[in-house]
Structure formats: C-alpha cells, structure tokens
C-alpha positions as CSV (number, residue, x, y, z in Angstrom):
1,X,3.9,6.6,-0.6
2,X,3.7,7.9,3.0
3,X,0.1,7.6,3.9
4,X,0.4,9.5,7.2
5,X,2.8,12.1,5.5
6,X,0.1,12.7,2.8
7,X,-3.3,13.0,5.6
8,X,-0.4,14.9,7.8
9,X,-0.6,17.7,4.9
10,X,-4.6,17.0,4.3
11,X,-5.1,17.9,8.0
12,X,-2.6,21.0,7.8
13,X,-4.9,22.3,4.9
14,X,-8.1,21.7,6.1
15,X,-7.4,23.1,9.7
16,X,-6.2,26.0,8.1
17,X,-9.2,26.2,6.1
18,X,-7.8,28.2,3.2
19,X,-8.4,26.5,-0.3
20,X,-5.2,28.4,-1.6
21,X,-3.3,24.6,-0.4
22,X,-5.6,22.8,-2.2
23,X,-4.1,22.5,-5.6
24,X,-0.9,20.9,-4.3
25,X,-2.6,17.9,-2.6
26,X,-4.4,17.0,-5.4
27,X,-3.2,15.4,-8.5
28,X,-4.1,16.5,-12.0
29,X,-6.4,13.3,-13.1
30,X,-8.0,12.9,-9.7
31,X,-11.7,12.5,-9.1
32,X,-14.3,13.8,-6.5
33,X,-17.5,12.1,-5.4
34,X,-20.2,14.3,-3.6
35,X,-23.6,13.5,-1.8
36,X,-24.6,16.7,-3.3
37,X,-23.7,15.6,-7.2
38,X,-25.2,12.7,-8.7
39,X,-21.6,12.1,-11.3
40,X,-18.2,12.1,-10.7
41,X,-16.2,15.4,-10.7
42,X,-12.5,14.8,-12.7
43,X,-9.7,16.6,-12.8
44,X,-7.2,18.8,-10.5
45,X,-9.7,22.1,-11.3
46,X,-12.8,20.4,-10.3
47,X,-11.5,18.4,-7.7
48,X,-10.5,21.6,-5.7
49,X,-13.3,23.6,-6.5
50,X,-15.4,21.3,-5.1
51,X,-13.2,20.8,-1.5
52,X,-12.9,24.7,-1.7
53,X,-17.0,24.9,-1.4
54,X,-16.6,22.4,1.5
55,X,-14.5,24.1,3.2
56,X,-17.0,27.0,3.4
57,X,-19.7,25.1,3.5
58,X,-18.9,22.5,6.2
59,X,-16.8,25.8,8.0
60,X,-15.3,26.1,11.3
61,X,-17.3,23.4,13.0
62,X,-15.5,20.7,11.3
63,X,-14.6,18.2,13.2
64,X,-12.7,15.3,12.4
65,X,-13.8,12.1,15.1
66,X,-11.8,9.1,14.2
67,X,-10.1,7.5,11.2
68,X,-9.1,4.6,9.6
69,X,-5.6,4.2,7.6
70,X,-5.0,2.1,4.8
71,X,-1.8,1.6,2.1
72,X,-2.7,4.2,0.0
73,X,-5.7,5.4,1.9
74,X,-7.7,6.7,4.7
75,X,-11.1,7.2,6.3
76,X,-11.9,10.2,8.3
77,X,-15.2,10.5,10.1
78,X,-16.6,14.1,10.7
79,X,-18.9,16.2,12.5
80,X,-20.2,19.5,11.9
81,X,-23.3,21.4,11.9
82,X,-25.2,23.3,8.1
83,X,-27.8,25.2,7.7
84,X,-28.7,24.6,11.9
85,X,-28.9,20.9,11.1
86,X,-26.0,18.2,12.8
87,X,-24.4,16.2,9.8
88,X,-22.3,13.3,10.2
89,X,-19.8,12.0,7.7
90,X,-17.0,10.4,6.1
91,X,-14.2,11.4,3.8
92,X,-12.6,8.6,1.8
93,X,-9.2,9.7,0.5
94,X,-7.0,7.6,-1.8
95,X,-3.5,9.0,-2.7
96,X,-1.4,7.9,-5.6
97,X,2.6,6.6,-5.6
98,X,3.6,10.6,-5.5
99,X,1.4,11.4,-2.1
100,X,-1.3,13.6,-4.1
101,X,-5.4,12.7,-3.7
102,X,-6.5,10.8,-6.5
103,X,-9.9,9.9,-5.5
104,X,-11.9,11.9,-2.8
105,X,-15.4,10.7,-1.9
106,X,-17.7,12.1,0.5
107,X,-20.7,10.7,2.5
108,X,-23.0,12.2,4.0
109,X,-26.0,11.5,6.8
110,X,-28.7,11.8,8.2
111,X,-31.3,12.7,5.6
112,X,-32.1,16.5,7.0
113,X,-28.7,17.0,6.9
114,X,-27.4,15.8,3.5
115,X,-30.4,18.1,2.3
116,X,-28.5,21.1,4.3
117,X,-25.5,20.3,3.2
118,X,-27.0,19.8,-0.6
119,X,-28.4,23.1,-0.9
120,X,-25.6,25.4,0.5
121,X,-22.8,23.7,-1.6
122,X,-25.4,24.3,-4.7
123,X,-25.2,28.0,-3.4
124,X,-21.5,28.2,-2.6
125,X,-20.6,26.8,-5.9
126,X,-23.0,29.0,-7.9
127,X,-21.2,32.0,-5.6
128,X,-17.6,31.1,-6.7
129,X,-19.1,30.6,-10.9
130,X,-20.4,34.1,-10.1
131,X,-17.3,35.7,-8.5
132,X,-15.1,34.0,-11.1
133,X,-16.9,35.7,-14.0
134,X,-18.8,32.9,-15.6
C-alpha cells in the first residue's frame, strides 16, 4: 500500500469538495470516529455520509496545516472556521493493503468550537435524512 498515493487521492477529493469521490476511498467495513458522535460509525454508507456532512460543514475554509505519515497511515492537522468560531483539528486516516480508508477519526478543539462544529453537523446530517426521504 502506497500511503502518499492513497492521502494524494484524499487531498484530490477533499479540495474538490464534492462527496460524489467519497465512496471510492473508502472501503466497505471501514469505521468513522466523530467529536460530534459519542459511538463509532461502520460501514462504506456511514462512513461517507458522515465525511460528506464535513465537507459542508467544515466548507471552503478548510485548511490542511501539517501532517504526519505513517505505513498505513496519516495525520493531517486542520483549520477552519464554523458557526463564526476558529476550530482546530486533526484527521487520523488509516488505509488498508488495497489503498481504501479503513478507519477515519476526527478531533476536534477548542471547546466553543467543537460545540460549533457539534451542532451544524447535527443539522447537516438531519438535512441530508430529510432530502433523502427518511
């Protein structure tokens, strides 16, 4: 596994900022970790709604600072601004043999803007259950 192939194609999507890439970076048994959710969220379906609110959510301001590379891994420190408060962050990616995310956890600071960033993915993610008929 390629680990700056597979952030190469992370980056791609996320600059783009269109969710429709989502579903071929991640693999089908892969697992997200949010500030905003106390439990895990599993599989393919889940794992991109959830990066598909971010994107909205954390929008255009996104800013990736620094990062840190591992075997199978990396760390990517953000910046961005919800809700009119500044948030600072991490994403921790692991990919598995084949190059797709198999575990994606986010965290978040400082307290006023975790709060931010709580509430508007609770109201993106109520916005897509809406638009999707549920």
């Amino acid at each position: 596994m390629d680990t700056t192939a597979a952030l190469a194609r992370w980056h791609a999507v996320a600059e783009a900022g269109d969710p429709a890439g989502l579903p071929d970076l991640v693999a089908a048994d892969a697992v997200f970790r949010s500030p905003a959710v106390h439990t895990p969220q599993e599989g393919r379906d889940k794992v991109v709604a959830y990066l598909a609110a971010a994107f909205a959510v954390l929008g255009p301001g996104l800013a990736y600072r620094r990062e840190w590379l591992g075997e199978d891994s990396a760390v990517l420190e953000f910046t961005t601004e919800v809700g009119g408060k500044q948030v600072q962050g991490v994403d921790m990616i692991t990919w598995d043999d084949t190059g797709l995310i198999s575990d994606f956890t986010v965290m978040v600071r400082p307290l006023q803007g975790l709060h931010a960033v709580i509430e508007a993915m609770g109201a993106e993610l109520q916005r897509m259950l809406e638009a999707s008929g549920r």
